[in-house]
C-alpha positions as CSV (number, residue, x, y, z in Angstrom):
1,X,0.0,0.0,0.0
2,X,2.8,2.2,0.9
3,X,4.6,1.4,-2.5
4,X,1.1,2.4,-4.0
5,X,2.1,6.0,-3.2
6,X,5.2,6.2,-4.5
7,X,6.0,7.7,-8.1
8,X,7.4,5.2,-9.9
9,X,11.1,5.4,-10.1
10,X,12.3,7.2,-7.0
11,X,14.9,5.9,-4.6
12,X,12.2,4.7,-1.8
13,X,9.7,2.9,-4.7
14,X,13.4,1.2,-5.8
15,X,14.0,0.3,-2.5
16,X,10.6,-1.4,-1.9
17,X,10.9,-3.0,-5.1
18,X,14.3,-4.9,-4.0
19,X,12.2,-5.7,-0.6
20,X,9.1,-7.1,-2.6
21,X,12.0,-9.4,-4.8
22,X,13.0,-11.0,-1.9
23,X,9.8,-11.6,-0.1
24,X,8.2,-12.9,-3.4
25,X,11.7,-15.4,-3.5
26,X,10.7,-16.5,-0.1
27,X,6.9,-16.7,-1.3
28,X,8.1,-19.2,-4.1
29,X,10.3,-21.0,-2.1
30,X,7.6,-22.1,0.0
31,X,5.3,-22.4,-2.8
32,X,7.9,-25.0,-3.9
33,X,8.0,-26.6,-0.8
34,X,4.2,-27.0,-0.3
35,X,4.3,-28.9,-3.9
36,X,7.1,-31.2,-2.4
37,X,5.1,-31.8,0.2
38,X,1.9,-32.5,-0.9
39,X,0.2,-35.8,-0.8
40,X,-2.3,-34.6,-3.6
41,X,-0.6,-32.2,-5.8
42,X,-3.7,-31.9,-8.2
43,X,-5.3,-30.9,-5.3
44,X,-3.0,-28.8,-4.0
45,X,-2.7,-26.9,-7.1
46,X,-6.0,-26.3,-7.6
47,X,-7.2,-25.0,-3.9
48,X,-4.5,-22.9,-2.1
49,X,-1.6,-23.4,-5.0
50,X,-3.3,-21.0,-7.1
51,X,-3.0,-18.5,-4.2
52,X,0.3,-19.5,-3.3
53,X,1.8,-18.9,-6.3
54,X,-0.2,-15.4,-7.1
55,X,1.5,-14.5,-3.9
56,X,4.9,-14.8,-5.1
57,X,4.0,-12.6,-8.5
58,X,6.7,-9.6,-8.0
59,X,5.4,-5.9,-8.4
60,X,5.8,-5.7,-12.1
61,X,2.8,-3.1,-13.6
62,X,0.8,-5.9,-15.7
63,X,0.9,-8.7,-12.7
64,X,0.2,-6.5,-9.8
65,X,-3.7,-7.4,-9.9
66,X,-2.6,-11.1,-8.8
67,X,-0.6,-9.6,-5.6
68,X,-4.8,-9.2,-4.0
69,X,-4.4,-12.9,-3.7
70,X,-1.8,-11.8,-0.8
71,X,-5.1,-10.7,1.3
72,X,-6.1,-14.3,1.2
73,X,-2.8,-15.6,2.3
74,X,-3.4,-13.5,5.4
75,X,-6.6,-14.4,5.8
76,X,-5.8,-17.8,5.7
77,X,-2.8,-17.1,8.4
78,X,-5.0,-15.7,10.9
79,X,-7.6,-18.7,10.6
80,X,-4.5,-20.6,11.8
81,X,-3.4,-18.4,14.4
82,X,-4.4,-21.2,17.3
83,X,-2.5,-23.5,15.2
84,X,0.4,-21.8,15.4
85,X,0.2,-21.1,19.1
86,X,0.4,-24.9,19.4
87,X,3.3,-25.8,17.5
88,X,4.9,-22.8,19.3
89,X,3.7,-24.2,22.4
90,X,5.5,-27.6,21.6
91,X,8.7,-26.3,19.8
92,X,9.5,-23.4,21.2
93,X,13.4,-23.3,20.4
94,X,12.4,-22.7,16.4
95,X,9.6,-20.5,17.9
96,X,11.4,-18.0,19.2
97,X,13.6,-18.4,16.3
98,X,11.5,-17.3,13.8
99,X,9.8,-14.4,15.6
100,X,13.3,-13.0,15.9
101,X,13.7,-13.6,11.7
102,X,10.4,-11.7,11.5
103,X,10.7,-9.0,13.6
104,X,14.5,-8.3,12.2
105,X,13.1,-8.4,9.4
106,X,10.3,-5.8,9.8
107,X,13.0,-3.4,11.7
108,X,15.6,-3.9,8.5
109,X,12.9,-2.9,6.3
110,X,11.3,0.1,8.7
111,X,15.1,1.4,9.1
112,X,16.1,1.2,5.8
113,X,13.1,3.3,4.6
114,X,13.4,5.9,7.2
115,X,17.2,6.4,6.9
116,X,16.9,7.1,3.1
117,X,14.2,9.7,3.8
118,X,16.4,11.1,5.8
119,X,19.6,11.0,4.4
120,X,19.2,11.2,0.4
121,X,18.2,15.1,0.9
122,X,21.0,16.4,3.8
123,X,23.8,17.6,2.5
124,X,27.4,16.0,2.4
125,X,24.9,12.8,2.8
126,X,26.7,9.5,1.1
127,X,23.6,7.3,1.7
128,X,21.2,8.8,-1.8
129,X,20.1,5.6,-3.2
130,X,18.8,2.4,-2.4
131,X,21.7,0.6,-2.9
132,X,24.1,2.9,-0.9
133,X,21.4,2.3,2.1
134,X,20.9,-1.4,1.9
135,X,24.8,-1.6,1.6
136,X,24.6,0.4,4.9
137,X,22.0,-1.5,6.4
138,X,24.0,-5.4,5.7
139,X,27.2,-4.1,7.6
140,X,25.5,-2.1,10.2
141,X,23.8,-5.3,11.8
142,X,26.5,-7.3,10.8
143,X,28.3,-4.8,13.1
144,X,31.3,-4.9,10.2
145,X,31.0,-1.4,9.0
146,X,33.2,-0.8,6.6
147,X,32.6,3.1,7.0
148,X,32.0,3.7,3.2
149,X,28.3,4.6,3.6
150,X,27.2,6.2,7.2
151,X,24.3,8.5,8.1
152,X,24.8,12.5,8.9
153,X,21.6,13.1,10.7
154,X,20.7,12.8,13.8
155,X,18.0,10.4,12.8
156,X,19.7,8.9,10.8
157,X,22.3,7.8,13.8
158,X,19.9,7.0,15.8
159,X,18.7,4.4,13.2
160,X,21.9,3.1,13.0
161,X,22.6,2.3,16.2
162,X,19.0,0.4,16.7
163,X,20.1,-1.4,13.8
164,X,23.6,-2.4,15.7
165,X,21.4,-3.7,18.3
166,X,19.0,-5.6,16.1
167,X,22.0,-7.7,14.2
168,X,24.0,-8.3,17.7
169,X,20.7,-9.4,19.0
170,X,19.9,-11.7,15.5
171,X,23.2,-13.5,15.8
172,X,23.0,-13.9,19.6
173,X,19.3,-15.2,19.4
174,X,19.7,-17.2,16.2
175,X,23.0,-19.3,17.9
176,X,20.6,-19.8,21.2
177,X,18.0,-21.1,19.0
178,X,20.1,-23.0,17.1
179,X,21.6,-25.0,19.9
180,X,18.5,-25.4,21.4
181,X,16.9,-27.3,18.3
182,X,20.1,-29.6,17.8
183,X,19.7,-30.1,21.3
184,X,16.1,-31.3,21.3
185,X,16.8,-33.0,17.8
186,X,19.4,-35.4,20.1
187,X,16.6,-35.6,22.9
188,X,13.8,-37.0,19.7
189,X,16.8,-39.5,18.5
190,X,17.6,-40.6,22.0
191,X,13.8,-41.3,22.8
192,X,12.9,-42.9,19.2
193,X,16.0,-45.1,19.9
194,X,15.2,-46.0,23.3
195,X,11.3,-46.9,22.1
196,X,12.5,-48.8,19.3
197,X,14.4,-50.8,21.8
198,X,11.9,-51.9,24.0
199,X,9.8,-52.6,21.1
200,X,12.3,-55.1,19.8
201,X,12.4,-56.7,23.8
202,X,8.6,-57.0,24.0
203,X,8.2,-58.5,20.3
204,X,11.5,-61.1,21.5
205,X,9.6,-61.9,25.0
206,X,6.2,-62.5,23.1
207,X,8.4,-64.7,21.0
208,X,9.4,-66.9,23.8
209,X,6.5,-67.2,25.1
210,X,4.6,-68.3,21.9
211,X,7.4,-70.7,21.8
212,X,7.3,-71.8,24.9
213,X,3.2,-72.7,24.6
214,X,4.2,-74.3,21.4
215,X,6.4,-76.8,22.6
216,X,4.3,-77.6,25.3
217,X,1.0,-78.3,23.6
218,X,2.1,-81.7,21.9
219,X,3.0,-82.7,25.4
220,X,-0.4,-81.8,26.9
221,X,-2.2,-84.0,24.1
222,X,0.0,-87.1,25.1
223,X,-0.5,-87.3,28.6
224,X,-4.1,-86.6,28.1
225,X,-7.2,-89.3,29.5
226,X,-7.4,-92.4,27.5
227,X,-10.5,-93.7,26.0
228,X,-12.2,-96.5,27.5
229,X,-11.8,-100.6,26.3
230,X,-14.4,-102.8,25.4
231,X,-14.4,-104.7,29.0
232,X,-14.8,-101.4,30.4
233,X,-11.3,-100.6,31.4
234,X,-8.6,-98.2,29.9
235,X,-7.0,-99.3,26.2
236,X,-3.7,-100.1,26.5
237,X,-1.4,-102.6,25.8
238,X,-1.6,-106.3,27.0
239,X,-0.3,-107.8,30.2
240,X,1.4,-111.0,30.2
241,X,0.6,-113.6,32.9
């Protein structure tokens, strides 16, 4: 909506444009992904793959009308909001995760729009395009900076050194999260080993048993009652005198 605004051509409508590249890259990815995935592709394709793939259409003038299908991808996230509470609920090392992707995200994009705003227009400014403040915006919350592109305003600053805080934050929570999902990945192993295991004791102990009542049956048959002779006693074999 914000892009909608814009006159076509100018540094922050540029900017957007190499924001809505990327997202729709993400958008396709998992567009490919939920074809991989999916038991019924047909299906698949013809329900929510339609919408999927609308929602990866990049903000080129004569497919911007498909991007509306975006409203019913959000749609569709907030019918699923209790779903998502659940799997947060159970995994919450990748929860917490990806809300730090997201929100970085949203601050790297809010930051970079502000700061060229700010800076294009202020004199002896060296941020003026979109690629001198995306640049800017890598090796500031990569905490590198190279010094080649750095803000003159006071805003600008200010913007910056959120932005420091946001990558230090990223890396620290993305190695915590990281750890703490190989961690839980060795827990899952360890337990699926450890049922598998007693799984293969209780089929080998039903085993021995079944062989056990096997070998014992024939047994059971021969030392069962006799039937009776024609004098009235037991059949068996003949006594001498």
């Amino acid at each position: 909506m914000f892009r909608s605004l814009l006159v076509d051509g100018s540094e922050l409508a540029t900017l957007l444009d190499h924001f809505d590249l990327a997202f729709c890259a993400i958008f396709f990815s998992d567009f490919i992904r939920q074809i991989v995935r999916a038991k019924d592709r047909r299906r698949y394709l013809s329900t929510w793959g339609i919408f999927d793939l609308a929602s990866s259409v990049p903000a080129i003038d004569p497919l911007r009308i498909f991007r509306l299908a975006r409203l019913i991808r959000v749609l569709r996230a907030l019918r699923s909001i209790r779903i998502l509470i659940n799997v947060a609920r159970r995994n919450r090392s990748s929860a917490v995760f990806v809300a730090a992707i997201t929100t970085t995200m949203a601050l790297f994009v809010g930051v970079c729009v502000a700061v060229l705003h700010l800076e294009m227009d202020a004199p002896g400014s060296n941020i003026t395009d979109a690629e001198d403040v995306l640049w800017w915006a890598v090796v500031t919350s990569s905490t590198v900076g190279y010094g080649d592109h750095y803000p003159v305003t006071e805003g600008g600053r200010l913007l910056g050194a959120v932005l420091m805080f946001v990558g230090i934050g990223l890396f620290a929570t993305a190695s915590g999260s990281l750890g703490g999902m190989l961690i839980q990945s060795n827990r899952d192993q360890n337990a699926e080993r450890l049922v598998d295991g007693e799984i293969r004791a209780l089929r080998e102990s039903v085993a021995r048993i079944e062989g056990l009542l096997e070998s014992r049956q024939p047994r059971e048959e021969d030392s069962g009652p006799r039937e009776p002779g024609p004098s009235g006693g037991t059949s068996g074999p003949p006594t001498g005198l």
